[in-house]
N, C-alpha and C positions, 0 to 999 in steps of 0.2 A: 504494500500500500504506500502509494507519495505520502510525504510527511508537505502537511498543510504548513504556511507561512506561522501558524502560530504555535507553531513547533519546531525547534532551531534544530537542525543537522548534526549540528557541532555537539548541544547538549544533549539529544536523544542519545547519540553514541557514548556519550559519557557516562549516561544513567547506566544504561544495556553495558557497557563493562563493566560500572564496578556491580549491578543488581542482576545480568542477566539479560537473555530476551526474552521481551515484557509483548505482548499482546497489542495492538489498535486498533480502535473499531472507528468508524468516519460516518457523520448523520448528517442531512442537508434538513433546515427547518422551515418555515415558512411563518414568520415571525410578525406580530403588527405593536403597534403602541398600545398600554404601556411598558409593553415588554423592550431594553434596550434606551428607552426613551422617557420612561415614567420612571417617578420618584419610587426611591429603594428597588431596580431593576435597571440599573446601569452597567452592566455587567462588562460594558466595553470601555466604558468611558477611561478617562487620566490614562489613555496609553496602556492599557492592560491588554494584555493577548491571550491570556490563558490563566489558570488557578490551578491551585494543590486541591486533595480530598481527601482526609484523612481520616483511615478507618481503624478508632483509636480498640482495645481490651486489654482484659484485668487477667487473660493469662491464656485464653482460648477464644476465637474470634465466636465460637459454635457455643458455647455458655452468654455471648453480650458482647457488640459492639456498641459505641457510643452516638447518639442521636440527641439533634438538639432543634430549639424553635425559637424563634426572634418575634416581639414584642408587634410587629408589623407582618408577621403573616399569618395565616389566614387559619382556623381553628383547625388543628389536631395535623399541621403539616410539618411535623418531626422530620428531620433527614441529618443527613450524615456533612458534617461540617467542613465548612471549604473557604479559602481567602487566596483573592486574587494576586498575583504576581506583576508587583511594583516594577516598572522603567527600570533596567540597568540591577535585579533583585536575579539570583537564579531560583530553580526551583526549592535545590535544598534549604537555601537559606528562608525562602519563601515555606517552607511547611513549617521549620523552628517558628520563624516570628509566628505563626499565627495560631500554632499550638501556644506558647506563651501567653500570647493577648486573650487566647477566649478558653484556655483551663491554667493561666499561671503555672504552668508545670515546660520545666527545661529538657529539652530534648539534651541527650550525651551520652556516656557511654558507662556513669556508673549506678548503682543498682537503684537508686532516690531518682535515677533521671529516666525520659520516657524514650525506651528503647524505638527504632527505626528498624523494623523485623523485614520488609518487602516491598519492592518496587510492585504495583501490582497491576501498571500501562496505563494507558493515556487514551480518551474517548475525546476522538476531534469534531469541533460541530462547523458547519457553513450554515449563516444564518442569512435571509435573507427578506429583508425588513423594507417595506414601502421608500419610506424616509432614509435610510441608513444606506441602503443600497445592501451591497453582501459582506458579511464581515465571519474572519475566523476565529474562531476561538477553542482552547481543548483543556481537558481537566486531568492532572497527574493523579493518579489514586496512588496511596504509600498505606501500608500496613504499619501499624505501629503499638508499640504495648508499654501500657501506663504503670509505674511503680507502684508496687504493695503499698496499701493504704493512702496512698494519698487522695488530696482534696481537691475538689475542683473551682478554679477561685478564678473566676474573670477579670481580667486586669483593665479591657480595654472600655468602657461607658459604650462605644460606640457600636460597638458590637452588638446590642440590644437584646442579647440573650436574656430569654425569657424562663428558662426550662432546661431540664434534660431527662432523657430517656435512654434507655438499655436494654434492647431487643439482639435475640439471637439471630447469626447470620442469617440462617435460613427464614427469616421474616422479613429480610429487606426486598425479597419479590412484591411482598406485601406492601410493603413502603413504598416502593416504584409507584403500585398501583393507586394509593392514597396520594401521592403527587399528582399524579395523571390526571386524576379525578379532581383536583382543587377548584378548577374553574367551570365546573359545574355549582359553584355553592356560591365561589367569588370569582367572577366574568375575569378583573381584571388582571387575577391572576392564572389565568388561561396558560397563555404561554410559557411562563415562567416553571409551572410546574410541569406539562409536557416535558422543558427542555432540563429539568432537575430528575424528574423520573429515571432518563434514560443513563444520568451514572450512575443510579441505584442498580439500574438491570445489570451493567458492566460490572459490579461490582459482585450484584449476587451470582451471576455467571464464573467469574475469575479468583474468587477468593478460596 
């Protein structure tokens, strides 16, 4: 499969040597406002090309991965947490910062810190938006596992975490489809959940 513009050559191959050959899956979407364009759904804006996704557990992904919900969406749409990749930020450094900001816990390499277990590939979308015209975007998923007992302490206000939740891998099929479904309840987030469903699917497929 081409690697899409919002997936750098240079660092795919970096990831795939030190984690392995990691999987791609590539979605074309058909996108309208206010997805892209409405407030809290800017997913392109300030130069962003792409996001991490990280699917955090407490020792086995098949006993509880981590799912969360933000103060601004829409009733009972829990999913697995992701923060986009800042101008000139890579990916690695991009999944520490924002494990930090939205569970206060450090990614590294001793037993208090939160292990980085699996590159687990990259799900590229082309979107293609009345207004926007086409635009690429793709979401790294990394497996990772959180140190014994610790607490989940949000650092960032902006992050607007509302909640969390701890559903076993094999429920995130189920997740997908509770995304999917969002804009049946709230129109305006139609889009937005289609295009979040489909890295749950990637994830409950690959994990």
């Amino acid at each position: 499969m081409e690697l899409t513009c919002a997936i750098e050559a240079e660092e795919w191959a970096a990831l795939e040597a030190e984690w392995g050959v990691a999987p791609r899956v590539h979605h074309v979407l058909e996108v309208d406002h206010p997805f892209l364009t409405g407030d809290h759904q800017r997913l392109v804006s300030d130069g962003r090309r792409a996001e991490i996704c990280y699917i955090m557990h407490r020792g086995t992904p098949a006993d509880g991965v981590l799912l969360h919900i933000k103060t601004i969406y829409p009733d009972g749409a829990f999913r697995l947490p992701t923060g986009g990749i800042h101008a000139g930020e890579s990916v690695l450094d991009t999944l520490a910062r924002e494990i930090y900001e939205e569970t206060g816990l450090q990614v590294g390499a001793g037993d208090d810190a939160v292990q980085v277990e699996r590159f687990l590939g990259v799900a590229g979308y082309e979107f293609r938006h009345p207004q926007l015209g086409k635009r690429d975007f793709a979401t790294y998923h990394f497996v990772v596992r959180m140190p014994p007992g610790a607490v989940l302490a949000p650092q960032d206000p902006s992050e607007m975490i509302a909640g969390w939740q701890w559903v076993p891998a094999a429920a995130l099929a189920t997740t997908a489809e509770t995304l999917a479904g969002v804009g049946d309840i709230t129109p305006v987030w139609r889009d937005w959940g289609r295009y979040r469903a489909l890295s749950h699917r990637f994830v409950a497929a690959h994990l």
